[in-house]
N, C-alpha and C positions, 0 to 999 in steps of 0.2 A: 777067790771069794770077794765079794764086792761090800765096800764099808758097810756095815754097823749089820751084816748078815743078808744085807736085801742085793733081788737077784736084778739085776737090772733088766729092762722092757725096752722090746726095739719101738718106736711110735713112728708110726710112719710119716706124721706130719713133723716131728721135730727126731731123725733117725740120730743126729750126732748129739742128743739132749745142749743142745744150747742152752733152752730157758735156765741150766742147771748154771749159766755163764752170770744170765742177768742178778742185777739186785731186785730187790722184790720192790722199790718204790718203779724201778724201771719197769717192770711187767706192770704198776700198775697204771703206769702213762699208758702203754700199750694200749691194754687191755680200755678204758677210759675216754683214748680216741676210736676206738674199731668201735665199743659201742655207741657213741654219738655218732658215727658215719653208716651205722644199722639201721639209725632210726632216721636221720638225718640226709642222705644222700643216695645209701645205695638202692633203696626202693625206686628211685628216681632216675639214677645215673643212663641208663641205657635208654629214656625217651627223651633225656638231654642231650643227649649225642647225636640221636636220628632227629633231631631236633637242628640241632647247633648253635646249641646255648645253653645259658645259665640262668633257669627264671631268678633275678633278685638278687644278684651275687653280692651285693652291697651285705645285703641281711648276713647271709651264709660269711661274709668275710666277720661281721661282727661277734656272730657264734662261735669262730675260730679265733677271736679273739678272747672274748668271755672265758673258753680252756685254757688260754696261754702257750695258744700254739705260734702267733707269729710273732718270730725274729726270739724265739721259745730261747737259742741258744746264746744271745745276746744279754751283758749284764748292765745292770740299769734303767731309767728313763719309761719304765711300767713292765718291763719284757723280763718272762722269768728268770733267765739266767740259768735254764737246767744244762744238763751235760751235752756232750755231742751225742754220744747213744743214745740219748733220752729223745735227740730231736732226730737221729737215724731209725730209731723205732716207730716214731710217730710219720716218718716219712713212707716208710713200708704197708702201714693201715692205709694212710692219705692214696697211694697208687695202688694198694691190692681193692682200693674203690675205682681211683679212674688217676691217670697220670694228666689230666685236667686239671681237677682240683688239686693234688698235689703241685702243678706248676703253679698252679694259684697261691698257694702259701708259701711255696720256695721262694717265685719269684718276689712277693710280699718281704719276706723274712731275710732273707740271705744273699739277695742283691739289691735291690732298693734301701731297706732297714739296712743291712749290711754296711754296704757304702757309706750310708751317714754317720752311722755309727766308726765305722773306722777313719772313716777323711771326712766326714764334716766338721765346720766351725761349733761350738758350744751353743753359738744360735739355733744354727742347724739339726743340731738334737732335740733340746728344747724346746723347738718348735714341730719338729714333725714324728719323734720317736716315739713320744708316749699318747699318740693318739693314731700312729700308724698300729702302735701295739696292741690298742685296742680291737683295731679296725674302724674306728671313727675313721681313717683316714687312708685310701690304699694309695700306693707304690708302682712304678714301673722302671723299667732301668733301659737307658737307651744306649747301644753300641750297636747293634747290628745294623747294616745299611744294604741296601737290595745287590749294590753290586760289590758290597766290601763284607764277607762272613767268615770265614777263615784270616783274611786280612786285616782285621782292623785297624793295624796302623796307618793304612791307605784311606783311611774314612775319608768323606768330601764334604761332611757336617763341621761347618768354622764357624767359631765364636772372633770377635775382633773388637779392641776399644774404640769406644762410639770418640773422634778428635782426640780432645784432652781431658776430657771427665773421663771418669771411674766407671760411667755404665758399659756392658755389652752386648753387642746386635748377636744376634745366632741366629744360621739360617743353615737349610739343609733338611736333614730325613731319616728316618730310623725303621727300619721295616722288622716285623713278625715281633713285636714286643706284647708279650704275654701283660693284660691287664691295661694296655696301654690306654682304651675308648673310656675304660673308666676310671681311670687313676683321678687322683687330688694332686700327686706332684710325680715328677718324673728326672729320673738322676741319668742325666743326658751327658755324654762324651763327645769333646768337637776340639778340633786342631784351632788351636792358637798360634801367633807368634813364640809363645814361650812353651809349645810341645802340646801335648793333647793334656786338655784336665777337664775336671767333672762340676758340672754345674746342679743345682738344685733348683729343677723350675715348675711352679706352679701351674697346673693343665690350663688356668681360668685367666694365664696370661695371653694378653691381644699378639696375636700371632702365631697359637700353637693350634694345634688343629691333630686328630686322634680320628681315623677313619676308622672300620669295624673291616677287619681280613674275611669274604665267606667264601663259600666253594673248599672248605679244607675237605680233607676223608682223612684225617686225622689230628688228634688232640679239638675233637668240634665240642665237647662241652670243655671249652675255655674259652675266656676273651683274648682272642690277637686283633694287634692292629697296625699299621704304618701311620708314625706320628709326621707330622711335618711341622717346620719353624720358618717364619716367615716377617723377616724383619722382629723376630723377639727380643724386646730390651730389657736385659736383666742389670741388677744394680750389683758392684762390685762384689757386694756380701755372698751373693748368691754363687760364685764358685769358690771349691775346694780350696780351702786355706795356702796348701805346702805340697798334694802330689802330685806329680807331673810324669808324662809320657803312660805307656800303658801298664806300669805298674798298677796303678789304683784297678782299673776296672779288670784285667787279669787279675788281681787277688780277689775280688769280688766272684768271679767265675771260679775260682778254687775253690772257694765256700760254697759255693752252689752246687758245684758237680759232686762234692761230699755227699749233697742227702740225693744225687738221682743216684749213685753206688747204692745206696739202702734202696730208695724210692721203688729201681724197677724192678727192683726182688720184690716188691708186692705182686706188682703185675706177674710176673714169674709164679707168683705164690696164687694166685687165685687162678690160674691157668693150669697148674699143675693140681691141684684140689679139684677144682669141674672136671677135669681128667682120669683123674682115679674115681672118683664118685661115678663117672658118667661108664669106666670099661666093666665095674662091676654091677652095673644095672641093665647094659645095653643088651640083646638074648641078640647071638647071631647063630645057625647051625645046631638052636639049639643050647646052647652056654653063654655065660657072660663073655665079652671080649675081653676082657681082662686074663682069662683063662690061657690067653693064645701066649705063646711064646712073644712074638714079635711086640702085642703090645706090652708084656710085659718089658721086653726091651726099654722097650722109647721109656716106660715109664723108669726104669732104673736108671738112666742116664739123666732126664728130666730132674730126677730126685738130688742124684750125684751136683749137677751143674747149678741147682738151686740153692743145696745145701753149701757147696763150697763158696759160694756167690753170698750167703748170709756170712759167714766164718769170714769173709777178708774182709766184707764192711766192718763184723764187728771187732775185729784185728785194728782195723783203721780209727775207729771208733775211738777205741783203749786210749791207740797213742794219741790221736789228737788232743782226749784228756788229760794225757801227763806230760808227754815233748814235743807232742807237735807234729804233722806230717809236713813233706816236701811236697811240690807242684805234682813232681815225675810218680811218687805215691797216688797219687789222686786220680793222676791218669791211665794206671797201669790200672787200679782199681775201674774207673768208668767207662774204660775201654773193653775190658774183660767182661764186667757184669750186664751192661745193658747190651750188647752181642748175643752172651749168653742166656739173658732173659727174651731175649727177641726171639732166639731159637726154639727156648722152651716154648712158648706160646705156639710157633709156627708148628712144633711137632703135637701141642694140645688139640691144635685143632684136626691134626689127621685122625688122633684117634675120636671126636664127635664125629667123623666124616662130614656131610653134609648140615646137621645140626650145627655143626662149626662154625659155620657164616651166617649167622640165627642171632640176632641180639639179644633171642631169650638164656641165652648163653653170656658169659663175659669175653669172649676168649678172642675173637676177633676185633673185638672192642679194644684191648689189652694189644694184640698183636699189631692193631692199624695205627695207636697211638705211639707204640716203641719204635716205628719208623719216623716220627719226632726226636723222641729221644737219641735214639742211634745218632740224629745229626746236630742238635742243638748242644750248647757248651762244650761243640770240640766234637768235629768229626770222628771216623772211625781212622781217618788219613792223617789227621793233625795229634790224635793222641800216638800214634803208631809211631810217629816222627818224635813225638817228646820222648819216645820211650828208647826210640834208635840214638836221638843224640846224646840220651844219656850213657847210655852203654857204650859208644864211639867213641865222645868226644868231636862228634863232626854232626855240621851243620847242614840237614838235605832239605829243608824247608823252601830253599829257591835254588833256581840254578846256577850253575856255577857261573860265575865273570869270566869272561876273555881276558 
């Protein structure tokens, strides 16, 4: 008998009743974002994309500030301070729209805000937290470089003291940086004499330069760009206080890869929705396809890999609110779920058949962007190795020395 005499209801969109997990202020962030991204985005999102672009992302970063979505999980300095769930929930609406706009506020909140927040000087907050909060002011985070992405400790971006003063010269390049053509500041990582550390550099400094990436066929409504530095002089203030080597901008990327764990379960999530909506409408032979054996497969397995794919983010979720996760947790989580949600999509679209590759659909849309995802913040090859040397104890990451 199920408490209080009620017979419990299988729901096909939520089969393991989670929402019964959430707090009810949590559903109501949910709920809060998905409808501002109803009226706000997703009418649009699909001639953004065959577009590739973002008309006004300035505006649209502002409205997402106005809710108290960026750097949401972040305490002080204008940023709400809500929970991790609160901001893994809101990352799941953000990409069950487009993993665009989600990268747009991740990369905003949890790597750019992030970083300053955790390793900037008190100048450095002061000055760019509670107006990146708003969106008065957006963010970009520079480590990637065209020939160093799995490598970053090999970067060929160096910062060096200009003689005997305090200022320094930064020169180099940063490629596929989400937001980078339009940022206000950019929190840039370059080899020093004293190990790699992170600098805080305004885009409107003489020497930086923010090209616009085009030709993508995936994540095209979002800004990417390769920045370039060119004899830039920054003044001592402007790098990180105390961290050195790649500690800082790895912890950065573990915050990150926390909300694409939730993030690509939207994309999962609205792929598997168009899917079941579309077998029980579609007549083949005479009957819905939904009817058929086989698709009912796909979709039980879809259901299966979706559901358990919400349940470890919100596993993850929990502890980060109370103890905390480790690196190899985060990875095991974003290694597993965006695979998983990549799959689901690739199988949403067999059952559209040909409507599948249709933008009046989301599903291709969802599927062309998670081949981003798949490789951004950690391969499918780099997390596989975090996960081997955790379990071994041995390092396969290079090969072995003579």
């Amino acid at each position: 008998m199920a408490p209080h005499g009620k017979t419990p209801r299988f729901a096909p969109l939520d089969p393991l009743s989670l929402d019964d997990l959430l707090e009810p202020d949590e559903i109501a962030i949910r709920e809060s974002v998905r409808g501002m991204l109803a009226d706000r985005v997703q009418p649009y999102i699909a001639d953004w994309f065959e577009a590739g672009t973002i008309p006004e992302p300035r505006a649209l970063m502002k409205e997402f500030g106005a809710m108290g979505l960026l750097g949401m999980h972040l305490d002080g300095y204008g940023c709400a301070g809500l929970s991790a769930v609160a901001y893994g929930l809101a990352s799941v609406e953000l990409e069950a729209c487009d993993s665009g706009v989600r990268s747009m506020v991740s990369v905003q909140g949890s790597l750019a805000m992030y970083a300053i927040w955790r390793w900037g000087s008190d100048e450095h907050k002061d000055e760019w937290l509670p107006r990146m909060a708003a969106g008065d002011a957006i963010g970009c985070f520079g480590l990637t470089e065209s020939d160093h992405g799995s490598d970053p400790g090999s970067m060929r971006t160096r910062a060096r003291r200009d003689g005997d003063g305090d200022d320094w010269i930064l020169n180099g390049s940063k490629m596929w940086i989400t937001n980078g053509s339009i940022a206000d500041v950019a929190v840039v990582w370059a080899q020093t004499d004293e190990g790699i550390r992170g600098f805080v550099v305004p885009t409107d400094a003489p020497g930086f330069t923010a090209n616009t990436i085009k030709h993508k066929m995936s994540l095209r409504a979002s800004v990417t760009a390769e920045l370039s530095f060119d004899n830039l002089r920054l003044p001592n203030a402007a790098a990180f206080p105390e961290v050195r080597g790649l500690k800082g901008p790895l912890s950065c990327l573990t915050e990150a890869r926390f909300g694409i764990v939730w993030g690509c379960m939207g994309a999962a999530r609205s792929s598997f929705e168009t899917a079941l909506d579309y077998s029980k409408s579609r007549i083949q032979f005479g009957v819905p396809i939904g009817s058929f054996q086989l698709t009912q497969a796909k979709l039980a397995d879809m259901c299966l890999e979706l559901n358990k794919g919400l349940l470890l983010a919100l596993h993850l979720g929990r502890r980060k609110d109370s103890v905390g996760l480790t690196p190899e947790q985060v990875s095991f989580a974003k290694l597993n779920n965006v695979r998983e949600a990549l799959d689901i999509c690739r199988t949403a679209r067999t059952i559209l058949g040909a409507n599948g590759i249709s933008l009046e659909y989301p599903v291709i849309r969802h599927m062309n962007n998670l081949e981003s995802v798949l490789t951004y913040e950690g391969t499918v090859e780099m997390h596989t190795l975090v996960l081997g040397q955790a379990l071994t104890g041995l390092n396969a990451f290079a090969p072995p020395q003579p």
